[in-house]
C-alpha positions in Angstrom: -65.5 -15.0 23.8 -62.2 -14.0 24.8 -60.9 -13.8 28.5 -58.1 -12.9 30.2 -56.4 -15.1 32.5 -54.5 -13.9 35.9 -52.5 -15.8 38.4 -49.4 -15.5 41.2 -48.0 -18.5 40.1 -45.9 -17.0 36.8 -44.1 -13.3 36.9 -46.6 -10.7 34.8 -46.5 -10.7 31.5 -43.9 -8.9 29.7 -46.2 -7.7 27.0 -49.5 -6.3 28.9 -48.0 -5.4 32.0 -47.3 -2.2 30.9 -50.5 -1.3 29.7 -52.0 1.9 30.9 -55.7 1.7 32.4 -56.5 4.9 30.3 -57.2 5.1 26.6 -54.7 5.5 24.5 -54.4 5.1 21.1 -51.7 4.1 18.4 -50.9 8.3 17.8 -49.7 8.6 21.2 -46.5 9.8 21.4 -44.4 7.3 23.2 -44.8 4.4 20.2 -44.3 0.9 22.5 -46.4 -2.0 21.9 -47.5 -2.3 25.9 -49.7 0.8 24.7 -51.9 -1.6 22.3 -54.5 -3.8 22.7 -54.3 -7.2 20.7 -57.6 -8.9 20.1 -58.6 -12.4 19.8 -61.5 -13.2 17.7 -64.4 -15.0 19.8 -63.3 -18.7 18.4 -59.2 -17.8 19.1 -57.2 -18.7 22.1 -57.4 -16.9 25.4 -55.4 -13.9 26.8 -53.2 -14.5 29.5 -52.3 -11.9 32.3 -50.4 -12.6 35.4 -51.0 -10.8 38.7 -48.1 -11.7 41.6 -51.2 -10.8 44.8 -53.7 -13.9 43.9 -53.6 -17.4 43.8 -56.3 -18.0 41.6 -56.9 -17.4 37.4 -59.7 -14.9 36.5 -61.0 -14.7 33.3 -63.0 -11.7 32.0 -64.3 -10.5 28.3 -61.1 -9.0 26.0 -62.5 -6.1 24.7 -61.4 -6.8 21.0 -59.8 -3.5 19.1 -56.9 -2.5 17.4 -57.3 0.9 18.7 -57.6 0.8 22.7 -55.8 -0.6 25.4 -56.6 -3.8 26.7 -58.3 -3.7 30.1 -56.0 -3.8 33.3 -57.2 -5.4 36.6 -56.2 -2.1 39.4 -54.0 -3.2 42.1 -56.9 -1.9 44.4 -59.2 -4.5 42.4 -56.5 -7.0 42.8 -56.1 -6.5 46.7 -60.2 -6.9 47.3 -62.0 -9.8 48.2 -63.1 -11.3 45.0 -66.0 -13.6 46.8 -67.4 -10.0 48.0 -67.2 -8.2 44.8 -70.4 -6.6 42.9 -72.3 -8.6 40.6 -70.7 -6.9 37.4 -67.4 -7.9 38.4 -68.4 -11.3 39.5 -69.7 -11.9 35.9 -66.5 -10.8 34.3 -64.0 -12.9 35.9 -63.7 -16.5 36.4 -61.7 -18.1 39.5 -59.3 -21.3 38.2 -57.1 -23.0 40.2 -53.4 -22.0 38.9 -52.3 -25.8 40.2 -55.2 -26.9 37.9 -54.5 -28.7 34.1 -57.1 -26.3 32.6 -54.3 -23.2 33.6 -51.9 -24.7 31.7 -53.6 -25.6 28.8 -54.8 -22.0 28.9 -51.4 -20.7 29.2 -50.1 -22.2 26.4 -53.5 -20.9 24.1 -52.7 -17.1 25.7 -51.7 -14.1 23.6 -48.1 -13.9 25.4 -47.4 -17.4 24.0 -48.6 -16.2 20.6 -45.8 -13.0 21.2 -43.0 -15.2 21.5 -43.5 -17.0 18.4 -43.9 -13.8 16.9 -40.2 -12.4 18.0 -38.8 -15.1 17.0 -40.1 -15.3 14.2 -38.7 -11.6 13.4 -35.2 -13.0 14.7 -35.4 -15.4 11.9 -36.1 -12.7 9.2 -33.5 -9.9 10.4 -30.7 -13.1 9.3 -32.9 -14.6 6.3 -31.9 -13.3 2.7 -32.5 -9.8 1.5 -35.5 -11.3 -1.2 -39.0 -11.2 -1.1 -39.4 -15.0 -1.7 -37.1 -16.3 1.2 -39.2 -13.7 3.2 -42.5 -14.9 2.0 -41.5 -19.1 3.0 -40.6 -17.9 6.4 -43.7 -15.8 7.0 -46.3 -18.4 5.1 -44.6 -20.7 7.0 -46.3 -19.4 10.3 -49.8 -19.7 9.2 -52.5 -18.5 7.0 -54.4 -16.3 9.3 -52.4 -13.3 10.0 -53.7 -10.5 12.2 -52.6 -7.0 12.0 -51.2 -6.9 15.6 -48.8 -9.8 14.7 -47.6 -7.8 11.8 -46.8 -4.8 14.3 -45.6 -7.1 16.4 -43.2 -8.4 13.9 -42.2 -5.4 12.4 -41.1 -3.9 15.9 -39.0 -6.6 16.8 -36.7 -6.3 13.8 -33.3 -5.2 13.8 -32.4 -5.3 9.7 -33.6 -2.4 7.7 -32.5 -4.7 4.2 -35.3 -7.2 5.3 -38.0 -4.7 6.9 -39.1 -3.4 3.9 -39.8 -6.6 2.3 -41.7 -8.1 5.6 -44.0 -4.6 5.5 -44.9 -5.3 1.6 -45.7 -9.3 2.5 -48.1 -8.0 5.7 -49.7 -5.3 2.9 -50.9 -7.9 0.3 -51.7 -10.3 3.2 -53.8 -8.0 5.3 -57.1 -7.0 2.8 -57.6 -3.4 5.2 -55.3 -2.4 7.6 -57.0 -0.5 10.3 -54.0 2.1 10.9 -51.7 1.2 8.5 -49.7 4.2 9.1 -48.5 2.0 12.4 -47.0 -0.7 9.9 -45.1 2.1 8.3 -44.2 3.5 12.0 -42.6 0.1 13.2 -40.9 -0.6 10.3 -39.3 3.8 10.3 -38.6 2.8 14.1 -36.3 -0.3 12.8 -34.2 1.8 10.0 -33.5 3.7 13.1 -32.6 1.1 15.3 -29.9 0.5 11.8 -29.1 4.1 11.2 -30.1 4.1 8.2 -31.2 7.6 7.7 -31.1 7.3 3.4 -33.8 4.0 4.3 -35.8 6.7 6.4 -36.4 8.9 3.3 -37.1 6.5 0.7 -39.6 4.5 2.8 -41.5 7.9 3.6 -41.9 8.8 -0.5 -43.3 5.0 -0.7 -45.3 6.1 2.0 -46.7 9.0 0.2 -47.2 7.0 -2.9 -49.2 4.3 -1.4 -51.8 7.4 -0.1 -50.6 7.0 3.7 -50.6 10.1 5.3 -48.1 10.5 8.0 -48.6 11.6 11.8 -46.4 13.1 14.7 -45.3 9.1 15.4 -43.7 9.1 11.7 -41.9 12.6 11.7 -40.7 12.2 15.7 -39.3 9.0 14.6 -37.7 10.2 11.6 -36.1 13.1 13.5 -34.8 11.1 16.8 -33.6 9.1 13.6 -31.8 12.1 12.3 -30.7 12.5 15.7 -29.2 9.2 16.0 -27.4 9.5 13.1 -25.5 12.8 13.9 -27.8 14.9 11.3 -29.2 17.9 13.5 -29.7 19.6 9.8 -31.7 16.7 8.9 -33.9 16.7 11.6 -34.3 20.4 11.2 -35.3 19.6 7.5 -38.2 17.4 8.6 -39.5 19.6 11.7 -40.6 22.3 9.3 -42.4 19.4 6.9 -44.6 19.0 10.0 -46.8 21.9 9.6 -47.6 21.3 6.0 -49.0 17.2 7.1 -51.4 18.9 9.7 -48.8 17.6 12.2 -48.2 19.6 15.7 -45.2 19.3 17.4 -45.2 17.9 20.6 -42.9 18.8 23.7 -40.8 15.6 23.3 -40.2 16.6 19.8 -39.1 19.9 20.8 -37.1 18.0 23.2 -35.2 16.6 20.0 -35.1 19.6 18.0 -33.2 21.3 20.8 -30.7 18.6 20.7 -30.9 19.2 16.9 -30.5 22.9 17.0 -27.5 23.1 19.5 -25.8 20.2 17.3 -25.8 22.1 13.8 -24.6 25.1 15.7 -28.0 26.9 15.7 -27.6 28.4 19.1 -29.9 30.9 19.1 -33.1 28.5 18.1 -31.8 26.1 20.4 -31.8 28.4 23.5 -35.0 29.9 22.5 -36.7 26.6 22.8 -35.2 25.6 25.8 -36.4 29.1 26.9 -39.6 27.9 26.1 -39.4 24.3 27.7 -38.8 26.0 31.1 -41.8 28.1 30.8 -44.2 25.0 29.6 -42.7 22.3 31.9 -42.0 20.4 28.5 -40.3 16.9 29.0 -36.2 17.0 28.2 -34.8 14.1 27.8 -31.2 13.3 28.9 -29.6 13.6 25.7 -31.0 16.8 25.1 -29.8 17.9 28.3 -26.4 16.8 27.7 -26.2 18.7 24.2 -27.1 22.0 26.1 -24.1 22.0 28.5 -21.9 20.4 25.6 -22.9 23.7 24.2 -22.6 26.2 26.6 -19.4 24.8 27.5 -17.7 25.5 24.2 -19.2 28.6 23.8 -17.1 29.2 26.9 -20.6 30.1 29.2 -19.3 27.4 31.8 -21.8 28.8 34.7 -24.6 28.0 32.2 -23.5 24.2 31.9 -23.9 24.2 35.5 -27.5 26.0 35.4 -28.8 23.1 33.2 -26.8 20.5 35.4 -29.0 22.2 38.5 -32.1 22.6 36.7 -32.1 18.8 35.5 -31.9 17.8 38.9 -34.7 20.4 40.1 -36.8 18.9 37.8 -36.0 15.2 38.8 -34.6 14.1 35.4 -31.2 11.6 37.0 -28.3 12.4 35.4 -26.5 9.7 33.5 -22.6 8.9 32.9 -22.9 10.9 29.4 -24.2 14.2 31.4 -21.4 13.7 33.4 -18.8 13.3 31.5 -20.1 16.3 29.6 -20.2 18.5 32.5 -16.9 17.5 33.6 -14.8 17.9 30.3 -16.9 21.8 30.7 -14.9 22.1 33.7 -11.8 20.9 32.1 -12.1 23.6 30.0 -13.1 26.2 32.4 -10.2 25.5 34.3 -12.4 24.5 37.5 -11.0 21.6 38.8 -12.5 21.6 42.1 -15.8 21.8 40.4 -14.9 18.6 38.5 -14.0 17.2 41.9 -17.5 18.0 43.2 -19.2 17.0 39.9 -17.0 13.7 40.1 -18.1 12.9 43.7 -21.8 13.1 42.9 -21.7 10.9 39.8 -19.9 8.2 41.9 -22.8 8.9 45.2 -25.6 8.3 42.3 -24.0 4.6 41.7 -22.2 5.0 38.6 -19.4 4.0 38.4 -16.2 6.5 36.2 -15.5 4.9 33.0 -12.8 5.4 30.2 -14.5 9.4 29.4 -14.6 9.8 32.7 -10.9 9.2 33.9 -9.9 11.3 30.6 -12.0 14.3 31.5 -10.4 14.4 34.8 -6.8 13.9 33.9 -7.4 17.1 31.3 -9.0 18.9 33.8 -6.4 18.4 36.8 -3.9 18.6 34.5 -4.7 21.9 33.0 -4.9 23.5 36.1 -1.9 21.9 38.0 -3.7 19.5 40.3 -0.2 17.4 39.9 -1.3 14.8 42.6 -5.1 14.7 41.8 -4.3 14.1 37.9 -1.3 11.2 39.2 -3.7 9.6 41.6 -6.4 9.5 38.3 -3.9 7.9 36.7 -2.8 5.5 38.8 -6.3 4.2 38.5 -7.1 3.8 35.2 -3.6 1.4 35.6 -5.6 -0.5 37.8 -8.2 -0.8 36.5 -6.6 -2.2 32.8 -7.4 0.9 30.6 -5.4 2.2 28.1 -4.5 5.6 28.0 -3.8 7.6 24.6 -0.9 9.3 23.1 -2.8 12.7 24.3 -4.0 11.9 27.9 0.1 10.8 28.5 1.3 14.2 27.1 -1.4 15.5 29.2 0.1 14.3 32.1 4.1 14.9 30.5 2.9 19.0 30.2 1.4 19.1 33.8 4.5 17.1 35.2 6.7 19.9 32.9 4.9 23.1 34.7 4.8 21.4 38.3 8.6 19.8 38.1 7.2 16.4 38.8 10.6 15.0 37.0 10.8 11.4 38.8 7.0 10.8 37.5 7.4 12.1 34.3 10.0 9.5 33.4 7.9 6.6 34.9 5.2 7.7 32.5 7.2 7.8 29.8 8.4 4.3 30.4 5.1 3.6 30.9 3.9 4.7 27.6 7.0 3.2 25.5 5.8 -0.7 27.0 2.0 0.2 26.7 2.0 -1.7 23.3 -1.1 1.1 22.8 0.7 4.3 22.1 4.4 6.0 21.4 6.3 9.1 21.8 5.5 11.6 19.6 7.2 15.4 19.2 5.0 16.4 22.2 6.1 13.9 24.6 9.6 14.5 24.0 9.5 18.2 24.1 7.9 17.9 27.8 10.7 15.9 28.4 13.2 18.4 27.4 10.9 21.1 29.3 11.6 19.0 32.6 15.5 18.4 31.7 15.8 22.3 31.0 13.6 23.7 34.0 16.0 21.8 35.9 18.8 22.6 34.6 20.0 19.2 33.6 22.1 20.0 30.6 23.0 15.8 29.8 19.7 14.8 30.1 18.2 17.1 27.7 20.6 16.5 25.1 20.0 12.4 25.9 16.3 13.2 25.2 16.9 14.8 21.8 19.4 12.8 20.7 16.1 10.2 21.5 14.3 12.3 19.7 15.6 12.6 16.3 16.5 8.8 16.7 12.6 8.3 16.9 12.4 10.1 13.5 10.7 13.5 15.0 12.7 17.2 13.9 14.0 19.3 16.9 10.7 21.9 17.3 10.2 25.5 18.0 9.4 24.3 21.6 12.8 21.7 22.0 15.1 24.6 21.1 13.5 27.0 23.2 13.7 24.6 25.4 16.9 23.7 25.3 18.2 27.9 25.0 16.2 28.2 28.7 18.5 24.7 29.7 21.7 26.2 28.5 21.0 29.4 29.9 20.8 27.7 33.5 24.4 26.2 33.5 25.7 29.3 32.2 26.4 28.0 28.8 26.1 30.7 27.1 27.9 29.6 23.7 25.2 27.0 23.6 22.8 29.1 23.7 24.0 31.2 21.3 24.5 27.7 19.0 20.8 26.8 19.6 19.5 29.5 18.6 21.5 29.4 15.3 20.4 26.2 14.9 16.7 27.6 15.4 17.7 29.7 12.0 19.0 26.8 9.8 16.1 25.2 10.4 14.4 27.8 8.9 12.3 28.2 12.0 11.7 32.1 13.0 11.7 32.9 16.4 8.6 33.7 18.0 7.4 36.0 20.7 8.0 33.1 23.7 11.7 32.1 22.0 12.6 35.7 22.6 10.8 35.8 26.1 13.4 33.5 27.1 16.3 34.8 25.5 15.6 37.7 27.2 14.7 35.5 30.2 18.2 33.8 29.9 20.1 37.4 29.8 18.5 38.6 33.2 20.8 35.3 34.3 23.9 36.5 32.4 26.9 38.0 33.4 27.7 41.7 32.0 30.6 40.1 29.8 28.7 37.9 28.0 25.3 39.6 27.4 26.5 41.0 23.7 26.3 37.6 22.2 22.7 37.3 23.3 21.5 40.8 21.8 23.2 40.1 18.7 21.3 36.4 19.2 17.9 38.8 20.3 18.5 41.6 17.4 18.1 38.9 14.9 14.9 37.6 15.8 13.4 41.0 17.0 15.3 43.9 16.5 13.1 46.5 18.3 13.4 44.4 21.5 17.2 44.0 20.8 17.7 47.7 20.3 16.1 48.7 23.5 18.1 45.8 25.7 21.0 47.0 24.1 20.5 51.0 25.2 19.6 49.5 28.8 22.9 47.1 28.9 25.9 49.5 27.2 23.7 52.6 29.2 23.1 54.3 25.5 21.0 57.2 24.6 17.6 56.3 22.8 16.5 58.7 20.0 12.9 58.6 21.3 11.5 58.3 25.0 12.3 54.9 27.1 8.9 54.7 28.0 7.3 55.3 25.0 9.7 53.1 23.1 8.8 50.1 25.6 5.0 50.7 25.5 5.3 50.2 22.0 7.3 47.5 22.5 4.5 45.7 24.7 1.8 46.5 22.9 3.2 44.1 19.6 3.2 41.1 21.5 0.7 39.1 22.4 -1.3 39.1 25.5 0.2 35.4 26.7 3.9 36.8 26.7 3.1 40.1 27.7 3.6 39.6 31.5 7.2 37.3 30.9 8.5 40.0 28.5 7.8 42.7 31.4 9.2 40.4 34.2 12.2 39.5 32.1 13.0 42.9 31.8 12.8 44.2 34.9 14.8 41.1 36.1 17.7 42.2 33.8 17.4 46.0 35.2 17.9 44.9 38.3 20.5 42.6 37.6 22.1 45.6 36.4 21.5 47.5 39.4 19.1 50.1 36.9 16.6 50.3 40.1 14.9 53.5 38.2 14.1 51.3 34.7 12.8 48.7 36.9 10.5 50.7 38.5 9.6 53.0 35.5 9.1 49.5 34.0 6.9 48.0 36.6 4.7 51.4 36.4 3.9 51.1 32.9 3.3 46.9 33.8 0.9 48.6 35.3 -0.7 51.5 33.5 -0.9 48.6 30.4 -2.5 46.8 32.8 0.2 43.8 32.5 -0.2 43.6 36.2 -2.9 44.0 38.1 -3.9 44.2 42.1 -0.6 44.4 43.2 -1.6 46.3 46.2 -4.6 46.2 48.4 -5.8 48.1 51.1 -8.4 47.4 53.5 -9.8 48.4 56.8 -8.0 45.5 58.5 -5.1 44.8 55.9 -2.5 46.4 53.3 -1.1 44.2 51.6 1.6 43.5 48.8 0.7 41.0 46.3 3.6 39.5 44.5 2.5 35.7 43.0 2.6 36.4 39.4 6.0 38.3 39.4 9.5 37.5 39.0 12.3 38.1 41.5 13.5 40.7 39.9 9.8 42.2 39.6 9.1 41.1 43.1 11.8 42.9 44.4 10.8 45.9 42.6 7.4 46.0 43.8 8.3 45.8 47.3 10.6 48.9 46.9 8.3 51.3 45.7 5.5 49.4 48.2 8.3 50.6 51.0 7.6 54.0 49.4 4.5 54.2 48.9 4.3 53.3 53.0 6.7 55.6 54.0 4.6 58.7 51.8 1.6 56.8 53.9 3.2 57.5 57.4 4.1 60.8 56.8 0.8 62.2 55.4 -0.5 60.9 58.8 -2.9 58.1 56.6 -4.2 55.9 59.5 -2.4 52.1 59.1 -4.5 49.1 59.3 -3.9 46.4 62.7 -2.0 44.4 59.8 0.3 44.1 56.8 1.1 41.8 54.3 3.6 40.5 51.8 1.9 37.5 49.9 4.7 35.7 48.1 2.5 32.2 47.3 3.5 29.2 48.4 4.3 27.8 44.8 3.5 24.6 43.2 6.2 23.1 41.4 9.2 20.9 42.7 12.2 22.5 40.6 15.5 23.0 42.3 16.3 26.6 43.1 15.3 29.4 45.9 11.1 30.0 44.7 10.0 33.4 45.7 9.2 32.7 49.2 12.8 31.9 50.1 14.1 35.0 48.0 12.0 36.9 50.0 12.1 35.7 53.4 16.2 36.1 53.0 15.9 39.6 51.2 13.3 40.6 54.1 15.9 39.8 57.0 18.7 41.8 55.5 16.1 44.6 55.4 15.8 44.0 59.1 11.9 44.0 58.2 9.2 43.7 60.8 7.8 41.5 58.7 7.6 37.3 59.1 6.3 34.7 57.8 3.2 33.7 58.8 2.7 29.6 60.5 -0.8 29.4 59.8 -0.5 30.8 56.2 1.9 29.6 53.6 3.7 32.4 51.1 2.3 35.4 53.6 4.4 37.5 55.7 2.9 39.8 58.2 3.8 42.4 60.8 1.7 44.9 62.9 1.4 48.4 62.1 3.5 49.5 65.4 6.1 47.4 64.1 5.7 48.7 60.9 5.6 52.1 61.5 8.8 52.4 64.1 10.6 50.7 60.8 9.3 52.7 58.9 10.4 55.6 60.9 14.0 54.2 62.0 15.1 53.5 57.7 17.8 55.8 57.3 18.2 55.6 53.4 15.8 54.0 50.9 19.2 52.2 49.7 18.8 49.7 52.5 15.8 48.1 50.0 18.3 47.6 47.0 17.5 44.2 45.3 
């Protein structure tokens, strides 16, 4: 009779210690060997168990069967005084001393030592020749008597889908009548998987069929998690619905995977309605599964439902890993939410992981996007550190953030940085940030040393460079340049699109009088609609149709990103020309076409004027008819709130020049405004209403508010 032998002496046994103490049988879902029991015959060895409470060895009966678990002693048991223990019990276990000779020799005849033998004895296939004889001399090799367990054993401890195959037909003619010999073909599915071998998968199932096995929900949840694996959601969709017609049910960690499958092929609907379901039956979701739903809300642009399934993991106790992680943070890269990525970021580190390479990339993309200059520099400076290698894209990444913040003294470092990284090199991105940089600042020499680095690199002057390089021109008042650039632009055979005429038309609001008739015949060529009406509003000529009307139009053909720098150039170039009535009749329709929005606001405590996403010129305008629209407030009698505001913004970027702020806080003191900027909060300026209204009241002339 078999027994099982338990002692303090040793650490527990890899193989049984993870054996439930209730039944369970091979068809259970979660296919690991600690689930099986692995019998002995009455003239075999013994089965060893080690228990870390007792020093002592107890042997009972192995119950012997393919099919149940092997007994487990309960830590209760284990804790009890054997010497007082009922008579059953005192029959079934045997006390040895673990110092003894006997527990050695007893040791070495256990079942654990029978396990290792058997591992490595499916090391030594996985590297053995693909052919069934050098498989047969290894596995004759290691006796005659061959037990069905050992071939499971076996089976689930290789890693070569070439050899598998072979080492399941040797166990078939060796073992007369498997018990379950659908857990043969199980093991060896579960090692084409390990492989990826998805083709392997298929084939081994049709000699499945052939051989008159019939499947169960073991064989078709490890084919799909196989499919899975492999990146083929259609194929695991493909063997879900063969399911049904094996008398196989579905259980919730195969739904798990077919969730996973569904959002992966783009099956949204089906995937949602499952997970639907999983909430309403508590169904088991695995990690992966998890991290395909927010990967799929987040680029169906549904950010707030990334973070629902980020909170409901956690409400449901399932830890998130560094994959969810990184998932949810690239969402919020996207969304533009960087101080969610922040707080997302914090919590991965306070769970004990630590940010790898994905990690350090999701936040450089999502600080950089939104123009967290110093969060994205500081991410940076850590991945340095730390010896990673950046990409050609996370550098012009950073180049474009360091382009829209001004960051011109970093920029250059990470360029250097980049040419000696021996990983990556300067491609017609990175140089057109560069030129971006040299032209918001108005550094003429620079940019042309940049493109003159440029073409030497082999990469064409872009769309982007010459626009570039107009806006640079522009700056220094070179307006010959300009003109040449553009030109350039059309031998190039490059036509102008709707952001190269945003800032020709952005250059012209900077232009003197003289010289703006080489720039509409520049802006007539590459749109001659918006040429024609800059031309009536410079040489004051008479449109055939209605100014409004004609601009609407005008608007309306653009697209929505150039919409609002079209509208602000324009006004900027009324007001440079002292046309104070276009500007405003401009700034209204801005308005009516919804170009700008929530300029004003008025509530019981605070009117105020809100001015961050204009232009001086636009600004300027706004304030005037906000003067107004106050003064047409005070004489109706309206009641005025305690307080009233001008919100300017602070600004982000470093570029020389006056930012709106300044412009303001200059044009507000020649108004001889009530109205000051505020210590305790950047880019406002406030006044009370007395103030305001004894302005108001003392204004003479609305001229005194002439940009």
């Amino acid at each position: 009779m078999g027994y099982h032998v338990i002692t303090s002496t040793s650490s527990p046994s890899s193989l049984f210690s993870s054996i439930p103490s209730s039944s369970s049988s091979f068809s259970s879902r979660n296919f690991n060997l600690g689930n099986f029991a692995f019998s002995l015959q009455p003239s075999s060895s013994l089965s060893l168990s080690l228990s870390p409470h007792h020093h002592r060895i107890l042997l009972h009966p192995n119950h012997v069967s393919l099919h149940e678990p092997l007994p487990q002693v309960s830590k209760d048991h284990q804790d009890s005084n054997f010497e007082d223990s009922d008579e059953k019990s005192s029959k079934s276990f045997i006390w040895v001393n673990p110092k003894s000779p006997r527990a050695k020799q007893l040791r070495k005849k256990s079942y654990d030592a029978r396990y290792t033998t058997l591992v490595k004895l499916a090391n030594t296939l996985d590297s053995c020749n693909p052919t069934e004889d050098d498989v047969s001399d290894i596995l004759n090799a290691s006796g005659d008597k061959i037990l069905e367990q050992d071939a499971v054993i076996v089976l689930n401890n290789m890693a070569n889908s070439h050899i598998a195959p072979l080492v399941l037909k040797y166990f078939q003619r060796r073992i007369v009548k498997p018990t379950r010999e659908v857990i043969l073909y199980n093991v060896t599915f579960k090692v084409f998987r390990k492989c990826k071998d998805f083709d392997g998968v298929e084939k081994l199932f049709d000699e499945m069929l052939q051989r008159g096995v019939k499947p169960d929900n073991v064989t078709f949840s490890t084919i799909i998690s196989c499919a899975r694996i492999c990146s083929l959601p259609n194929k695991a969709m493909e063997w879900f619905e063969k399911m049904p017609s094996f008398g196989c049910e579905p259980d919730d960690v195969t739904y798990s995977a077919m969730i996973d499958a569904y959002g992966r092929s783009g099956h949204i609907d089906m995937a949602l309605n499952l997970y639907d379901r999983a909430r309403t039956e508590k169904w088991r979701i695995d990690t992966v599964t998890f991290s395909t739903l927010i990967k799929m809300y987040g680029k169906a642009g549904n950010y707030d439902g990334s973070l629902n399934v980020y909170e409901e993991m956690k409400v449901l106790g399932v830890k998130p890993n560094m994959v969810i992680f990184n998932t949810l943070l690239d969402a919020m890269g996207r969304a533009k939410r960087p101080w969610q990525a922040k707080i997302i970021y914090k919590e991965m580190t306070n769970s004990g992981l630590s940010p790898n390479w994905v990690t350090y990339a999701s936040l450089i993309r999502a600080y950089g996007r939104s123009r967290y200059g110093e969060d994205a520099l500081i991410v940076y400076k850590e991945m340095k550190e730390k010896g990673m290698n950046m990409n050609t894209h996370l550098y012009n990444t950073l180049l474009a953030m360091c382009a829209d913040l001004g960051f011109s003294d970093e920029a250059f470092e990470i360029f250097e940085d980049m040419k000696s990284s021996g990983t990556c090199q300067p491609d017609s991105w990175t140089f057109s940030s560069l030129i971006t940089i040299c032209s918001c600042g108005g550094n003429v020499s620079e940019a042309e040393r940049i493109l003159n680095e440029m073409i030497e690199a082999g990469f064409e002057p872009t769309i982007f460079v010459l626009t570039s390089l107009v806006q640079c021109y522009g700056k220094a008042r070179r307006t010959d340049d300009v003109v040449k650039t553009f030109n350039q632009l059309l031998d190039l055979d490059i036509n102008p699109d709707d952001r190269c005429c945003a800032c020709l038309l952005n250059v012209m609001a900077q232009t003197s009088k003289e010289e703006l008739g080489k720039l509409i015949d520049c802006l007539e060529k590459a749109n001659q609609k918006l040429g024609s009406l800059v031309r009536y509003l410079v040489e004051e000529l008479e449109l055939d149709g209605d100014f409004r009307k004609e601009a609407s139009e005008l608007f309306n053909s653009f697209s929505d990103e150039v919409k609002r720098a079209f509208c602000n150039s324009l006004i900027d170039l009324c007001v440079n020309l002292n046309l104070m009535d276009r500007a405003c009749e401009l700034l209204d329709l801005g308005l009516t076409l919804e170009i700008y929005t929530d300029i004003q606001s008025k509530s019981q405590t605070q009117w105020s004027l809100h001015l961050k996403s204009l232009s001086s010129g636009a600004a300027l305008t706004a304030l005037h008819v906000w003067i107004n629209d106050l003064t047409k407030a005070l004489e109706s009698g309206e009641d005025f709130p305690p307080l009233l505001g001008i919100n300017t913004g602070h600004g982000k970027h470093k570029y020389p020049g006056k930012g709106l702020a300044s412009v303001f806080d200059s044009h507000l003191k020649e108004l001889k405004s009530p109205f000051h900027e505020a210590p305790d909060k950047a880019g406002w300026f406030l006044t009370t209403n007395v103030a305001a209204k004894s302005w108001l009241v003392a204004r003479s002339s609305p001229e005194l508010v002439a940009a």
